[in-house]
PDB file of N, CA, C, O and CB in Angstrom:
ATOM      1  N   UNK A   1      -9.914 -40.121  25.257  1.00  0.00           N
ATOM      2  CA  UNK A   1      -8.510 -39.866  25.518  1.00  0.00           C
ATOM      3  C   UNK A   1      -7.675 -40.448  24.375  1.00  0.00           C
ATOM      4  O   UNK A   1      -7.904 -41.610  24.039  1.00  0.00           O
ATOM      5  CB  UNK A   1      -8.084 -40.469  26.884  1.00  0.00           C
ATOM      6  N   UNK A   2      -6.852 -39.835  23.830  1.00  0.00           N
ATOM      7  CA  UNK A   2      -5.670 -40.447  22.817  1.00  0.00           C
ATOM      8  C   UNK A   2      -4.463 -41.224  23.062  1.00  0.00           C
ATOM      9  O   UNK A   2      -3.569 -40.587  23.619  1.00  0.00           O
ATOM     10  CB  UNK A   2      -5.104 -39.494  22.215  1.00  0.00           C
ATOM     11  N   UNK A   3      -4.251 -42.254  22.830  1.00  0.00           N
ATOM     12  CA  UNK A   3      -3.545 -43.017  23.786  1.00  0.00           C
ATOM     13  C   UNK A   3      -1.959 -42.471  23.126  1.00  0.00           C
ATOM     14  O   UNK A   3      -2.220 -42.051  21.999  1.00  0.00           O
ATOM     15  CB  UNK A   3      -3.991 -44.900  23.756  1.00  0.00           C
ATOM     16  N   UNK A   4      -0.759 -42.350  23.334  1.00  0.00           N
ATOM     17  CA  UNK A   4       0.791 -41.972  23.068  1.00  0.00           C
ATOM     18  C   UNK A   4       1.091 -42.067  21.602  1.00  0.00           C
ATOM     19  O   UNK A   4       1.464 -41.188  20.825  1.00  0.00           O
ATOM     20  CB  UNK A   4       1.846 -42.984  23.861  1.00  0.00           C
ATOM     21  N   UNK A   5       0.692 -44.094  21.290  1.00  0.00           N
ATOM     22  CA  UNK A   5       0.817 -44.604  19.875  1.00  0.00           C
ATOM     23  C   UNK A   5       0.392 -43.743  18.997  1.00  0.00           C
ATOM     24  O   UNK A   5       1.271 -43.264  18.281  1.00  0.00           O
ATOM     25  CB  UNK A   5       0.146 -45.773  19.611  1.00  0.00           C
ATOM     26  N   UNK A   6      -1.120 -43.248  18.750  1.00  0.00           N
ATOM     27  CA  UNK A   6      -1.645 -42.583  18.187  1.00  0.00           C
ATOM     28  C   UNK A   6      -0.890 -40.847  17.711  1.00  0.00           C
ATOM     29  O   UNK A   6      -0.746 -40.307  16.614  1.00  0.00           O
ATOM     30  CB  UNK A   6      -2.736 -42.751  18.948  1.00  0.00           C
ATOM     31  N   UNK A   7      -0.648 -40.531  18.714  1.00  0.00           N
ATOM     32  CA  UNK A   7      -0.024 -38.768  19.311  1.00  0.00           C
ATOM     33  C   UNK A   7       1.690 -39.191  18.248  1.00  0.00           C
ATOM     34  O   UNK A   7       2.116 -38.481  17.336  1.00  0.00           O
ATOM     35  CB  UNK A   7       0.349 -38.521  22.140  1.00  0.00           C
ATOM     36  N   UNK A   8       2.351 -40.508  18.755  1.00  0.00           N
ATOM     37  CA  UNK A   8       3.480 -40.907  18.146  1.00  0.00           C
ATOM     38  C   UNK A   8       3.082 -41.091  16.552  1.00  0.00           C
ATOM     39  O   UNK A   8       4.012 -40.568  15.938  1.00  0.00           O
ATOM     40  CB  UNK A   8       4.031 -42.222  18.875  1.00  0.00           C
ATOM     41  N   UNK A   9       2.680 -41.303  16.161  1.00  0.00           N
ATOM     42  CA  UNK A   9       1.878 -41.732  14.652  1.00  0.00           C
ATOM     43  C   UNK A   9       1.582 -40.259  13.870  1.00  0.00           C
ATOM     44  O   UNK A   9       1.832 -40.071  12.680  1.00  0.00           O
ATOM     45  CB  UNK A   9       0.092 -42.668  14.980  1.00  0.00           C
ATOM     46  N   UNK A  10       1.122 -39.465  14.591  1.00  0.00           N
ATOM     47  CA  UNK A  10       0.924 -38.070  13.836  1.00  0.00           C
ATOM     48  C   UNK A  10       1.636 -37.453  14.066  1.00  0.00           C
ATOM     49  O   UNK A  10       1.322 -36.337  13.655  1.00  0.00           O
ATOM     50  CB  UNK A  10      -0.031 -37.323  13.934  1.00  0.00           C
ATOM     51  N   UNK A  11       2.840 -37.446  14.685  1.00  0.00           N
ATOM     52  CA  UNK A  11       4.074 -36.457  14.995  1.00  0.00           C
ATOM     53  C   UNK A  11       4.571 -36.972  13.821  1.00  0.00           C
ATOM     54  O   UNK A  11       4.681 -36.198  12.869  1.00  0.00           O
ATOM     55  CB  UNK A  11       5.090 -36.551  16.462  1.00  0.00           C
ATOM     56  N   UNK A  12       4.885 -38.090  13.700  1.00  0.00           N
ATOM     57  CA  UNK A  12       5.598 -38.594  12.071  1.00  0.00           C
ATOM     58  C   UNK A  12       5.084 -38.524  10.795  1.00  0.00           C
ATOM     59  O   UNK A  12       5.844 -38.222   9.875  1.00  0.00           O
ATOM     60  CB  UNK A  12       5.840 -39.936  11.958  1.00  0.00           C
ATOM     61  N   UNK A  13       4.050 -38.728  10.609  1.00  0.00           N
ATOM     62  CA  UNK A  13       3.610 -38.578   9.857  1.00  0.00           C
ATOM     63  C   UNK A  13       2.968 -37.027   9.172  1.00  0.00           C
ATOM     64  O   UNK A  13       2.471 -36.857   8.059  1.00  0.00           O
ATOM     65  CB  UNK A  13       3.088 -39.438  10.142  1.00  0.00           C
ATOM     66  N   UNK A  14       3.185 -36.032  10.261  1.00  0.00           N
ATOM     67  CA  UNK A  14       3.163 -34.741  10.221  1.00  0.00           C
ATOM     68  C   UNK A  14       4.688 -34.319   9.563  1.00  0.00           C
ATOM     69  O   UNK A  14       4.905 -33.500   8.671  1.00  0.00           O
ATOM     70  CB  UNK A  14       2.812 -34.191  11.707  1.00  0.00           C
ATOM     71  N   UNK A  15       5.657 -35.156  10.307  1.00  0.00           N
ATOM     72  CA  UNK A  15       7.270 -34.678  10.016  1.00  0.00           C
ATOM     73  C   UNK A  15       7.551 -35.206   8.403  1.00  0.00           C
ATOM     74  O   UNK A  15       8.363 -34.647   7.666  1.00  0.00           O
ATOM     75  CB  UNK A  15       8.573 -35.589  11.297  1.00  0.00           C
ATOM     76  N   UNK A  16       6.796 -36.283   8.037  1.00  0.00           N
ATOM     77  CA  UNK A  16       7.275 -36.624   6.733  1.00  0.00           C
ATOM     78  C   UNK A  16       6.650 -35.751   5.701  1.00  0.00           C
ATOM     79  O   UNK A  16       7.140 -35.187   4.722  1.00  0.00           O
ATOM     80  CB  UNK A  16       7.017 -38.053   6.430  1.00  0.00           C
ATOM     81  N   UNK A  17       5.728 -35.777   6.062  1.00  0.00           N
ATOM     82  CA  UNK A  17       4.899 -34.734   5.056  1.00  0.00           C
ATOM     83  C   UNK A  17       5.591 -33.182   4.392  1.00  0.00           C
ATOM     84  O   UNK A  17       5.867 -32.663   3.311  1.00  0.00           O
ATOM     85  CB  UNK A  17       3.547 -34.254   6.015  1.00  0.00           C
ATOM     86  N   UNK A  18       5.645 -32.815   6.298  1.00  0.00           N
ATOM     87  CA  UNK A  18       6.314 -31.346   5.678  1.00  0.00           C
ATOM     88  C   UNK A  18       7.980 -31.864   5.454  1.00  0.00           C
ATOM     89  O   UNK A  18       8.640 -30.961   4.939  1.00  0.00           O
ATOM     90  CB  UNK A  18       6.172 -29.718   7.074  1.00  0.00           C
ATOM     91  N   UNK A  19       8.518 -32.711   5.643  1.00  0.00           N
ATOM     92  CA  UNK A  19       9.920 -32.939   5.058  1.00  0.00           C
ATOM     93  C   UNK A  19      10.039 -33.256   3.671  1.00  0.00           C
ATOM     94  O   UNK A  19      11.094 -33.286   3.036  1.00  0.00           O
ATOM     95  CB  UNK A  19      10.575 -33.988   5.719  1.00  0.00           C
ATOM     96  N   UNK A  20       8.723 -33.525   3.180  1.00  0.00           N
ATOM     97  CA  UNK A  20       8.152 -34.098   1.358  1.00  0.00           C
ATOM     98  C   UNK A  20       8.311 -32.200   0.877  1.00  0.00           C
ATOM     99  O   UNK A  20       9.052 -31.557   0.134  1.00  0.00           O
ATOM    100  CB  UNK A  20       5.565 -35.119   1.164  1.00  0.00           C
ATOM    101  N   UNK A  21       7.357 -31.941   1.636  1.00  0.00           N
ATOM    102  CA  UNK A  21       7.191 -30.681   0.848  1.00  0.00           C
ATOM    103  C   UNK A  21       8.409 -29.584   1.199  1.00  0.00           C
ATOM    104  O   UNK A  21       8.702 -28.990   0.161  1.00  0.00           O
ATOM    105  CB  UNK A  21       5.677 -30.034   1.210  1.00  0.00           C
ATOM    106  N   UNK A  22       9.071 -29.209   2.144  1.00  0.00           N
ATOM    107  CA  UNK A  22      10.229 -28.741   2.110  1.00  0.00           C
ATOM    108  C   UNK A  22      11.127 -29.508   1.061  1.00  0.00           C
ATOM    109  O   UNK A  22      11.636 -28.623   0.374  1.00  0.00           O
ATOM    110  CB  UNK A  22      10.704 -28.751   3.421  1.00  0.00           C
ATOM    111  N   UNK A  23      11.433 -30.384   0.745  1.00  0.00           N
ATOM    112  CA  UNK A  23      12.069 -31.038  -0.145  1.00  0.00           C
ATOM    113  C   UNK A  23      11.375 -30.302  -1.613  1.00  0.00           C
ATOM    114  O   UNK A  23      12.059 -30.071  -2.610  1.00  0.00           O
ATOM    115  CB  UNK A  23      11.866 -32.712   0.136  1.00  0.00           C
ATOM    116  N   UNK A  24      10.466 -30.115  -1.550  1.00  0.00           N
ATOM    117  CA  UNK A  24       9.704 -29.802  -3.373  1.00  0.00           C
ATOM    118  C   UNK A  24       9.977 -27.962  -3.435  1.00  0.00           C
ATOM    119  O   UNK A  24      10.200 -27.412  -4.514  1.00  0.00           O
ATOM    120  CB  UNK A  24       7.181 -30.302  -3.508  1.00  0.00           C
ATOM    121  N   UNK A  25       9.921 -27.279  -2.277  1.00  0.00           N
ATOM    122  CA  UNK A  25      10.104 -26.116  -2.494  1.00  0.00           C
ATOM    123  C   UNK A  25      11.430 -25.689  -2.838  1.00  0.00           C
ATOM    124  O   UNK A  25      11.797 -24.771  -3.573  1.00  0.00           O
ATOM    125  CB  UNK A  25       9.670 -25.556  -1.580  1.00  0.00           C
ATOM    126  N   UNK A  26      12.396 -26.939  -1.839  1.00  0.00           N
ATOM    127  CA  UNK A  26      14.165 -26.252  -2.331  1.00  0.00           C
ATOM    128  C   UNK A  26      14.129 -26.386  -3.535  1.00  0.00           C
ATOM    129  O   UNK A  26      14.519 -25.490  -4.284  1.00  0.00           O
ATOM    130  CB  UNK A  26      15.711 -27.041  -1.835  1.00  0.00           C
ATOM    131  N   UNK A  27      13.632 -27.582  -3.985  1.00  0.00           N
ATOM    132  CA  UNK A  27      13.692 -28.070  -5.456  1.00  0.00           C
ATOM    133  C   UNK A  27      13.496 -26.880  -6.315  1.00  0.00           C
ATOM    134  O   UNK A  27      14.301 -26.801  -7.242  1.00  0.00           O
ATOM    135  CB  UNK A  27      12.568 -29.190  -5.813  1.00  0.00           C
ATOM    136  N   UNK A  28      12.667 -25.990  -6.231  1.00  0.00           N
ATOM    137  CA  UNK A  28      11.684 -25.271  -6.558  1.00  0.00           C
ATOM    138  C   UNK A  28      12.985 -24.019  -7.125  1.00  0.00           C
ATOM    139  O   UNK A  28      13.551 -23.811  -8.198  1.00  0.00           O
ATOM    140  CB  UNK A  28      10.421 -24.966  -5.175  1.00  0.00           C
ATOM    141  N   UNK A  29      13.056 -23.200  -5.311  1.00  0.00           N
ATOM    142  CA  UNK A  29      13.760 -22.691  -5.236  1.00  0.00           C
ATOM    143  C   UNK A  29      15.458 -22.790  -6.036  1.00  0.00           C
ATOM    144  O   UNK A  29      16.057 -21.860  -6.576  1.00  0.00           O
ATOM    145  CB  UNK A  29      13.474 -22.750  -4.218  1.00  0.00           C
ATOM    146  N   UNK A  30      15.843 -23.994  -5.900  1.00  0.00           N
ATOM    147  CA  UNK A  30      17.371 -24.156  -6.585  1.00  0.00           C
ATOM    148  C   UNK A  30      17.496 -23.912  -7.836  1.00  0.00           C
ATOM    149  O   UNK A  30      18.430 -23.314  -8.370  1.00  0.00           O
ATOM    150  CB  UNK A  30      17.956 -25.445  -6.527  1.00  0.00           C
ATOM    151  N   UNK A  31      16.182 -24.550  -8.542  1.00  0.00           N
ATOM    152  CA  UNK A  31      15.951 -24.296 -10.030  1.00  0.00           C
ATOM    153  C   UNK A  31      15.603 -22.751 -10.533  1.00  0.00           C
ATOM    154  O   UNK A  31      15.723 -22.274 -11.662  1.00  0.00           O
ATOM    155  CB  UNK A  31      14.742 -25.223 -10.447  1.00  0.00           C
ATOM    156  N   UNK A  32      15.124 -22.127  -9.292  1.00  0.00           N
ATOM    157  CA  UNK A  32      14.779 -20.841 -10.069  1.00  0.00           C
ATOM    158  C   UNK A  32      15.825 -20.224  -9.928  1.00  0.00           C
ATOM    159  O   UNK A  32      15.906 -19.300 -10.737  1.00  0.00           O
ATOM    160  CB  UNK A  32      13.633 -19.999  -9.679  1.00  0.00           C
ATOM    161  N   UNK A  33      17.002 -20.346  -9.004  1.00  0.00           N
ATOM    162  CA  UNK A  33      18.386 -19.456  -8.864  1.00  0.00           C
ATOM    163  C   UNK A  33      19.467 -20.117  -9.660  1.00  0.00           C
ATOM    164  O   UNK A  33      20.603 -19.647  -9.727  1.00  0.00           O
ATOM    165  CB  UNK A  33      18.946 -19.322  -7.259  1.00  0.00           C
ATOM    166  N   UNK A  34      19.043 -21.366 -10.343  1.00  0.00           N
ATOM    167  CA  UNK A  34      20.084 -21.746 -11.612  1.00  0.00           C
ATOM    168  C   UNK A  34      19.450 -20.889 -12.908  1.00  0.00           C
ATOM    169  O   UNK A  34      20.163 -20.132 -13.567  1.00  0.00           O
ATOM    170  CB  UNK A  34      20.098 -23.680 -12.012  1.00  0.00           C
ATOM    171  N   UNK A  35      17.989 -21.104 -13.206  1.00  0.00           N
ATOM    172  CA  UNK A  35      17.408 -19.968 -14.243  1.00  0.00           C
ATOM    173  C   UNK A  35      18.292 -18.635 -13.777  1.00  0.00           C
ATOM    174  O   UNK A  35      19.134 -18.469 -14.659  1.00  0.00           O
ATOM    175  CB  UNK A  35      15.485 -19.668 -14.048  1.00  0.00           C
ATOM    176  N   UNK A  36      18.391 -17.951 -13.081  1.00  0.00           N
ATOM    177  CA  UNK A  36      18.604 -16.879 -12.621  1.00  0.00           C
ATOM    178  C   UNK A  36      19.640 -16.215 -13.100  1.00  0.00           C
ATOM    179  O   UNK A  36      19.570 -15.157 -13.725  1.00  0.00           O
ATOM    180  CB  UNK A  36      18.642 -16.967 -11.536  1.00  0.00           C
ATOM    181  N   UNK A  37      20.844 -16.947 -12.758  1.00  0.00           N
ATOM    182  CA  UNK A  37      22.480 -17.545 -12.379  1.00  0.00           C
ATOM    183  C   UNK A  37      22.148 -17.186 -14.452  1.00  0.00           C
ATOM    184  O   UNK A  37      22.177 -16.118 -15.064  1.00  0.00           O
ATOM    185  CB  UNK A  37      22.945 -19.981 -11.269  1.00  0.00           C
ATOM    186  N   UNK A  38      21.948 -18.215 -14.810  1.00  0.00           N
ATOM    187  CA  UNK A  38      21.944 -18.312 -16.337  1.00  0.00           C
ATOM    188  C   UNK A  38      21.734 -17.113 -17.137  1.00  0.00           C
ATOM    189  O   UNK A  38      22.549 -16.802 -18.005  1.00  0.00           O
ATOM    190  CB  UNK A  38      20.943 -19.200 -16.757  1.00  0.00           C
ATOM    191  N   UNK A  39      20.564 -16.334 -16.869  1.00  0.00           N
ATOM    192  CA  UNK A  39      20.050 -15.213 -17.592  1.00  0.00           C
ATOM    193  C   UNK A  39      20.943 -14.202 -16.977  1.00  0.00           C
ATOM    194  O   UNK A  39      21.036 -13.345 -17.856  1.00  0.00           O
ATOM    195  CB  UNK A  39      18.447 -14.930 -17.450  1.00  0.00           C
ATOM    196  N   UNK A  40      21.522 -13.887 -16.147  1.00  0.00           N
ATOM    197  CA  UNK A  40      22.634 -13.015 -15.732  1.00  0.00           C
ATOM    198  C   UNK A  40      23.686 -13.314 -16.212  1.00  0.00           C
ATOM    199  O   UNK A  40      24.261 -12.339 -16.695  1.00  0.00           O
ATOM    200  CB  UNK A  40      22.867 -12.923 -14.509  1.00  0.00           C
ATOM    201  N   UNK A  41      24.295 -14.390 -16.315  1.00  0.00           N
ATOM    202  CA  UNK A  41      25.258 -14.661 -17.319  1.00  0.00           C
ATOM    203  C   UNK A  41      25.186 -14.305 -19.150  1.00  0.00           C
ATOM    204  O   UNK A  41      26.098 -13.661 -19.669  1.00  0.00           O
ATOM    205  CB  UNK A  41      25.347 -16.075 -17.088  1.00  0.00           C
ATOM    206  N   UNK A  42      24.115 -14.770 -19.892  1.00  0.00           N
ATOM    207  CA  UNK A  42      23.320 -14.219 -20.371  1.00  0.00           C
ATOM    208  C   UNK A  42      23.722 -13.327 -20.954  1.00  0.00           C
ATOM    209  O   UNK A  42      24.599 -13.345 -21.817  1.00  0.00           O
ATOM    210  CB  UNK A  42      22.588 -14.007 -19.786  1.00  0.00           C
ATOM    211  N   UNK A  43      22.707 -11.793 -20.270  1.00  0.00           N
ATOM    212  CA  UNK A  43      22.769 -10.748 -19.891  1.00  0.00           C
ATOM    213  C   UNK A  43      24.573 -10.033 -20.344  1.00  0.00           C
ATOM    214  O   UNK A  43      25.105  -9.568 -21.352  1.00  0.00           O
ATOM    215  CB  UNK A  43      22.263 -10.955 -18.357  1.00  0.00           C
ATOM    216  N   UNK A  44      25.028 -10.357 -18.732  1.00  0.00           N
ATOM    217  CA  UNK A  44      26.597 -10.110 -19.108  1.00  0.00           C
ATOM    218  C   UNK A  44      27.181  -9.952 -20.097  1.00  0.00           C
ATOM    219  O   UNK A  44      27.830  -8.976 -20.473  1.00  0.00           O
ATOM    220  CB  UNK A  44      27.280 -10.832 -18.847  1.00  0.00           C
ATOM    221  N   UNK A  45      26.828 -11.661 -20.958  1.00  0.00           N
ATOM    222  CA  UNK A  45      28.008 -11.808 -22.362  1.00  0.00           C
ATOM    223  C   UNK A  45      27.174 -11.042 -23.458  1.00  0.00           C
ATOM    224  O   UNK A  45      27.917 -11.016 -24.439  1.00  0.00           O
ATOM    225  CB  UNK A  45      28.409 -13.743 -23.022  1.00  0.00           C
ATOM    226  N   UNK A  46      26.021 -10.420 -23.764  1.00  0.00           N
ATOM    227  CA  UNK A  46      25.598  -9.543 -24.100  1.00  0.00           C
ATOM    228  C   UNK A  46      25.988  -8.222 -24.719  1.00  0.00           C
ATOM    229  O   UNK A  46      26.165  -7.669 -25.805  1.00  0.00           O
ATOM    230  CB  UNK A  46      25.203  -9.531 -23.430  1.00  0.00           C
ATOM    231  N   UNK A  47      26.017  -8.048 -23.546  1.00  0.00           N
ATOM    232  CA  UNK A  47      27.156  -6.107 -22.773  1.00  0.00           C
ATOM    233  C   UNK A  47      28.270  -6.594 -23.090  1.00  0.00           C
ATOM    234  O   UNK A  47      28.832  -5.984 -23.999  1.00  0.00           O
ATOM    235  CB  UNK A  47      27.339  -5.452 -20.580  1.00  0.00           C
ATOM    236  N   UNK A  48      28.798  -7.463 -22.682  1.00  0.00           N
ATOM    237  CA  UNK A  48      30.288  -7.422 -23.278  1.00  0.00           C
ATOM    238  C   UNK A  48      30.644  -7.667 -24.851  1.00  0.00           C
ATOM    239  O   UNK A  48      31.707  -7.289 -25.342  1.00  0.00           O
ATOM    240  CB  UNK A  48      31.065  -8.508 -22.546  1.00  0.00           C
ATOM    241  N   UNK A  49      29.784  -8.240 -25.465  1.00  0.00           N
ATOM    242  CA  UNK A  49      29.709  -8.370 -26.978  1.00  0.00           C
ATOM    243  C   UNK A  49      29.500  -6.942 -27.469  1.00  0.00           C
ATOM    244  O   UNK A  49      30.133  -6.427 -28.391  1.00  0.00           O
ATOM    245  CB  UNK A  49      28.484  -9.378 -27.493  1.00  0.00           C
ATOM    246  N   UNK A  50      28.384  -6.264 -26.631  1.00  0.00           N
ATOM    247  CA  UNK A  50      28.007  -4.597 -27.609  1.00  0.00           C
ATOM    248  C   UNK A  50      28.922  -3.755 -27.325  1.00  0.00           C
ATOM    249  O   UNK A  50      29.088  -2.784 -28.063  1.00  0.00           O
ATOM    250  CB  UNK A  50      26.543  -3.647 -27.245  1.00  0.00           C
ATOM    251  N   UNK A  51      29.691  -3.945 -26.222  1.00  0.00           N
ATOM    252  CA  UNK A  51      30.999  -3.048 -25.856  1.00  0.00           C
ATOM    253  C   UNK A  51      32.126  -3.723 -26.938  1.00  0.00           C
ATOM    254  O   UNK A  51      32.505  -2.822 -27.686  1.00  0.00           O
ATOM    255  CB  UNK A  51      31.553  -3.238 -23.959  1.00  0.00           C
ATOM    256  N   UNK A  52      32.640  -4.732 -27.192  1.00  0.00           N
ATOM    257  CA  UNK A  52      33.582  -5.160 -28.338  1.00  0.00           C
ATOM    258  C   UNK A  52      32.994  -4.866 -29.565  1.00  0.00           C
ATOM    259  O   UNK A  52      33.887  -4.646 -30.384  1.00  0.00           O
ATOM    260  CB  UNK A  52      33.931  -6.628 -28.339  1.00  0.00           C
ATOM    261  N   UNK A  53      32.055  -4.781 -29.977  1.00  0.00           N
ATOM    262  CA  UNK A  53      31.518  -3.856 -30.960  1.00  0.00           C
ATOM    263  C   UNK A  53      31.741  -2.816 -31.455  1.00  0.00           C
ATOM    264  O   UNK A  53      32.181  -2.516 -32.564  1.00  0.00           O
ATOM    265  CB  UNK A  53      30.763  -3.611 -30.804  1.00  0.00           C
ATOM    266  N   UNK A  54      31.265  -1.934 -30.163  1.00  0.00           N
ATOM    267  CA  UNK A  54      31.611  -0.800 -30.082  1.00  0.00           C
ATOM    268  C   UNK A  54      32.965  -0.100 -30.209  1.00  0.00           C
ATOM    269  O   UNK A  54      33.329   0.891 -30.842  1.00  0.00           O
ATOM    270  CB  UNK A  54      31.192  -0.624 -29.215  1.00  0.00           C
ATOM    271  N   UNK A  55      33.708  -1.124 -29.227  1.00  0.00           N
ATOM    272  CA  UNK A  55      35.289  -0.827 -29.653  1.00  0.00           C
ATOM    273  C   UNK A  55      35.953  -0.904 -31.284  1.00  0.00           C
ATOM    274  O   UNK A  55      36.758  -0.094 -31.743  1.00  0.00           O
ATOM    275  CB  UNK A  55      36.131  -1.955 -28.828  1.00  0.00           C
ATOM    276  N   UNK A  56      35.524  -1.803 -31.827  1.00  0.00           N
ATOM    277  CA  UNK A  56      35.776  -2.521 -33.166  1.00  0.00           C
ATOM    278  C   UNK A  56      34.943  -1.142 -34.188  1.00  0.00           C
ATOM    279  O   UNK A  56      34.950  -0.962 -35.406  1.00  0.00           O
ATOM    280  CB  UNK A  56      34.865  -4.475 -33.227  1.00  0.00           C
ATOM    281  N   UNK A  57      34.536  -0.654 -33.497  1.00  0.00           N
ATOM    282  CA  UNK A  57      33.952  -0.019 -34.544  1.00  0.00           C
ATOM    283  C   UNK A  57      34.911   1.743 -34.602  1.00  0.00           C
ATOM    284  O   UNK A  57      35.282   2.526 -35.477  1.00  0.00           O
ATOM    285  CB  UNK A  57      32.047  -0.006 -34.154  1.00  0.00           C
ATOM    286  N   UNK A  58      34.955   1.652 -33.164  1.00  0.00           N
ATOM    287  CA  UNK A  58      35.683   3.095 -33.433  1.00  0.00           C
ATOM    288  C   UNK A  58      37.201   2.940 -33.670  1.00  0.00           C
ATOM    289  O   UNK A  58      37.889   3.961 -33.697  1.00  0.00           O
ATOM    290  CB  UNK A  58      35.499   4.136 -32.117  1.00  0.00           C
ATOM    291  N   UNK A  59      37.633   2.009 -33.802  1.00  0.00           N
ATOM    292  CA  UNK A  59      38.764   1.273 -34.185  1.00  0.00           C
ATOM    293  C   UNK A  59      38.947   1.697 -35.497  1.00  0.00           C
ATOM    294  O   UNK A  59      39.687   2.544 -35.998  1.00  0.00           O
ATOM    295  CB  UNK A  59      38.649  -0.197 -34.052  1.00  0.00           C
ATOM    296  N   UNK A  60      37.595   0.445 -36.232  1.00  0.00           N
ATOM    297  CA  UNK A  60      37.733   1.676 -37.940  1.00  0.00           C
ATOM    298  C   UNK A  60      37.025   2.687 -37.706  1.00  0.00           C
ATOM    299  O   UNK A  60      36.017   2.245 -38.259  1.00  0.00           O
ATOM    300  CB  UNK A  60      37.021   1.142 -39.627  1.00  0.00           C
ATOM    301  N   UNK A  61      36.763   3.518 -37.404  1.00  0.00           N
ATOM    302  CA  UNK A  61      36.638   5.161 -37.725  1.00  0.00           C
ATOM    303  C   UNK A  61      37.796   5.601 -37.682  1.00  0.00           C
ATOM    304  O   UNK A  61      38.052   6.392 -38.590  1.00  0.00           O
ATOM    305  CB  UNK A  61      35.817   6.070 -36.789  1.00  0.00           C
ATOM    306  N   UNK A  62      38.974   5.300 -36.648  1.00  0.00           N
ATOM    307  CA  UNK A  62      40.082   5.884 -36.811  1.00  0.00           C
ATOM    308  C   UNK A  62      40.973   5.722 -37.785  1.00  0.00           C
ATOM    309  O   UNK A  62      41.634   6.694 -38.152  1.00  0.00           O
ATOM    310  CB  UNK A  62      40.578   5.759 -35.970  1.00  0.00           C
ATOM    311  N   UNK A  63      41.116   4.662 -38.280  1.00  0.00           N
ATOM    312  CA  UNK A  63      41.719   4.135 -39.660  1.00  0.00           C
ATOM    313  C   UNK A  63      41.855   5.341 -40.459  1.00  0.00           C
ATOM    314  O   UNK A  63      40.974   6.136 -40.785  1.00  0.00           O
ATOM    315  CB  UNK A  63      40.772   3.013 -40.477  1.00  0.00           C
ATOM    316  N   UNK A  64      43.056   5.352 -40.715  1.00  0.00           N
ATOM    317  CA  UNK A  64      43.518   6.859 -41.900  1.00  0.00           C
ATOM    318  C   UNK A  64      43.815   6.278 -43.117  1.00  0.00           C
ATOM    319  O   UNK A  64      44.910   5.746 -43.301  1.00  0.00           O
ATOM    320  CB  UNK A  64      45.089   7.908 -41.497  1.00  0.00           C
ATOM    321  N   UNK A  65      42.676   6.336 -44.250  1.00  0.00           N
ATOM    322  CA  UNK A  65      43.753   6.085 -44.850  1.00  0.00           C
ATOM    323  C   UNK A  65      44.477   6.649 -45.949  1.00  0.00           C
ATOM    324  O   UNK A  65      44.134   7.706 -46.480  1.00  0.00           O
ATOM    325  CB  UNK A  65      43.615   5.199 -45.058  1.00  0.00           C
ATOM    326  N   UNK A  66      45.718   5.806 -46.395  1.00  0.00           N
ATOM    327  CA  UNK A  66      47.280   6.258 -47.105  1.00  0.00           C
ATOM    328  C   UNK A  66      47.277   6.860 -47.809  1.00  0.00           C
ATOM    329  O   UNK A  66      48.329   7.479 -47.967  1.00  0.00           O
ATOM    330  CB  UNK A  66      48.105   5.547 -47.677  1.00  0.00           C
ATOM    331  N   UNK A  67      46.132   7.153 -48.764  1.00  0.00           N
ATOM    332  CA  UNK A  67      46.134   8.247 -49.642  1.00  0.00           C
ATOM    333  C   UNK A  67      46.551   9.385 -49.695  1.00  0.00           C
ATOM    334  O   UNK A  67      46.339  10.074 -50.693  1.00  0.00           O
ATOM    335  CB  UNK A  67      45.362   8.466 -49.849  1.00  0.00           C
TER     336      UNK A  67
END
């Protein structure tokens, strides 16, 4: 028979464990949605650089000139 102490002892020690490792996965998790967050930002200022480019460029094509 298992006496309470014992039954009390592995309920906790069950709870710390997976509260260790839930703790390592958010970890896990938070870091991969700041990578994420970053390369989408990234990304973004990218496209918005090849679009000001792009603008800048047909900008001078239109240029007439005075001659």
């Amino acid at each position: 028979m298992v006496n309470e102490s014992e039954v009390k002892d592995t309920i906790q020690v069950a709870t710390d464990v997976t509260v260790d490792h839930l703790g390592r996965i958010a970890s896990i998790i938070a870091g991969a949605v700041r990578d994420i967050a970053q390369e989408l930002g990234s990304w973004a200022n990218d496209i918005l650089e090849a679009r000001d480019t792009a603008q800048r460029s047909r900008a001078d094509e239109t240029v007439v000139d005075p001659e």
